[in-house]
C-alpha positions in Angstrom: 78.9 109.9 100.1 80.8 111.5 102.7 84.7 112.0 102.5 87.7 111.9 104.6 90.5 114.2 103.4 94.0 114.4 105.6 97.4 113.9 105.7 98.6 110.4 107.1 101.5 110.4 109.2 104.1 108.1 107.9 103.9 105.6 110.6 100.3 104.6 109.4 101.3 104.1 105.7 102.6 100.7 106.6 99.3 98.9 107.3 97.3 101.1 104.5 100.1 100.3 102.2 98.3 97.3 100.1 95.2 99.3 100.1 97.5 102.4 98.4 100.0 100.9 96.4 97.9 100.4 93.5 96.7 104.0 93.4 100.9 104.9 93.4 100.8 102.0 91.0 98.7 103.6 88.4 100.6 106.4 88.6 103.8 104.9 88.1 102.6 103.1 84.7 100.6 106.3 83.3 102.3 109.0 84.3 106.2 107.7 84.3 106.1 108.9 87.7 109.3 107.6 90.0 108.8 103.7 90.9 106.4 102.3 93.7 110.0 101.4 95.8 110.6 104.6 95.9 107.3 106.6 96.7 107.4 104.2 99.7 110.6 105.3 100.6 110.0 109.0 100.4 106.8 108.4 102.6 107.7 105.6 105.1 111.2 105.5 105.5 112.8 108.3 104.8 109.8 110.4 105.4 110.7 113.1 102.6 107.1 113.5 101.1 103.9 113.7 102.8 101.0 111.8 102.1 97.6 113.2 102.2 94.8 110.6 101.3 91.1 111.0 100.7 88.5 107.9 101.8 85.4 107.6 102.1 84.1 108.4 105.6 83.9 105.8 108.1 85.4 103.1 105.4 88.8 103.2 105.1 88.6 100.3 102.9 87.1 102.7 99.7 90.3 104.9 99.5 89.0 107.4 96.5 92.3 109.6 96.2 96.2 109.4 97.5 98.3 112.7 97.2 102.1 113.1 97.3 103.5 116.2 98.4 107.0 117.5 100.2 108.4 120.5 101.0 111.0 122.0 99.3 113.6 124.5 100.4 113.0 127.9 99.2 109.6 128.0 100.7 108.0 126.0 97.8 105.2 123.4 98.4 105.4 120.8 95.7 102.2 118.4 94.8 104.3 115.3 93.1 101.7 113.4 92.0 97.9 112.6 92.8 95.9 109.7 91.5 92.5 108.0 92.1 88.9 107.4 91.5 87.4 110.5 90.8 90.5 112.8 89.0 88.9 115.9 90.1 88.2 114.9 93.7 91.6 116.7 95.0 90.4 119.8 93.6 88.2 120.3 96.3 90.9 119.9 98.9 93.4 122.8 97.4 92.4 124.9 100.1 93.5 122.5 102.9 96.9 122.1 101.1 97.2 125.4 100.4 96.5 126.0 104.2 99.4 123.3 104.9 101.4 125.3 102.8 101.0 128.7 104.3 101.3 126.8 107.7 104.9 125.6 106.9 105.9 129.0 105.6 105.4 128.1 102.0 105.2 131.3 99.9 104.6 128.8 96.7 102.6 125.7 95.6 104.6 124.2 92.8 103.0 120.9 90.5 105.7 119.5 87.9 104.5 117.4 85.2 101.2 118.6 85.8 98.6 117.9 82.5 98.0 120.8 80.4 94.2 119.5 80.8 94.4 121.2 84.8 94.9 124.7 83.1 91.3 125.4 83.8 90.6 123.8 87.1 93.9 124.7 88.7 93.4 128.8 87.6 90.2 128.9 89.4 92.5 127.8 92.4 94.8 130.9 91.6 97.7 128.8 89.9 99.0 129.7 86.7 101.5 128.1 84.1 104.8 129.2 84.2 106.5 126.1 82.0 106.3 122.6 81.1 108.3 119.7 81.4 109.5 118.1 78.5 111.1 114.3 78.3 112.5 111.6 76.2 113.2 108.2 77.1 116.5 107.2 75.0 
């Protein structure tokens, strides 16, 4: 299968948003991550985060991966959460985030709450830990 990989510009996320939402969905419920409302405010209305989707090509109706990203001030390029069919799929895109990245005079890609699983996969892409992010619900 052949695949798509880009950003979307957030005045198409409206009429891909029923084909997305569950893919922000699952990562609301497994990964705490902030509520659906507001990933589709920080994409479509106040256009804060970028969206970056993979799909397969020439049917947008098998979206395999959605990506959110923003930038950050300081120069940092934060990845805020990624979810989809394959896990590993976005792995094969670092370069073209990185690239976005170095484009918007990023000097640093930055994943918080990252799974300590990604170690291996995300060192062969030149990351390395430098923390983790700790939580309790009260």
């Amino acid at each position: 299968m052949q695949v798509e990989f880009s950003a979307i510009h957030p005045d198409h996320i409206l009429p891909l948003w029923k084909k997305i939402a569950p893919l922000f969905e699952r990562l609301v419920n497994e990964q705490g991550s902030d509520s659906l409302e507001n990933i589709f405010d920080s994409l479509v209305i106040k256009q804060h985060n970028l969206l970056w989707m993979a799909w397969e090509k020439d049917n947008l109706d098998n979206i395999l991966m959605v990506i959110s990203t923003r930038l950050v001030e300081g120069g940092i390029f934060e990845i805020l959460g990624c979810v989809g069919q394959d896990r590993y799929l976005w792995m094969n895109y670092f370069s073209t985030l990185e690239q976005y990245a170095k484009d918007n005079n990023c000097n640093r890609i930055m994943i918080k709450n990252g799974r300590k699983g990604w170690q291996r996969d995300l060192s062969k892409q030149g990351m390395k830990i430098t923390g983790y992010t700790f939580e309790k619900n009260i």
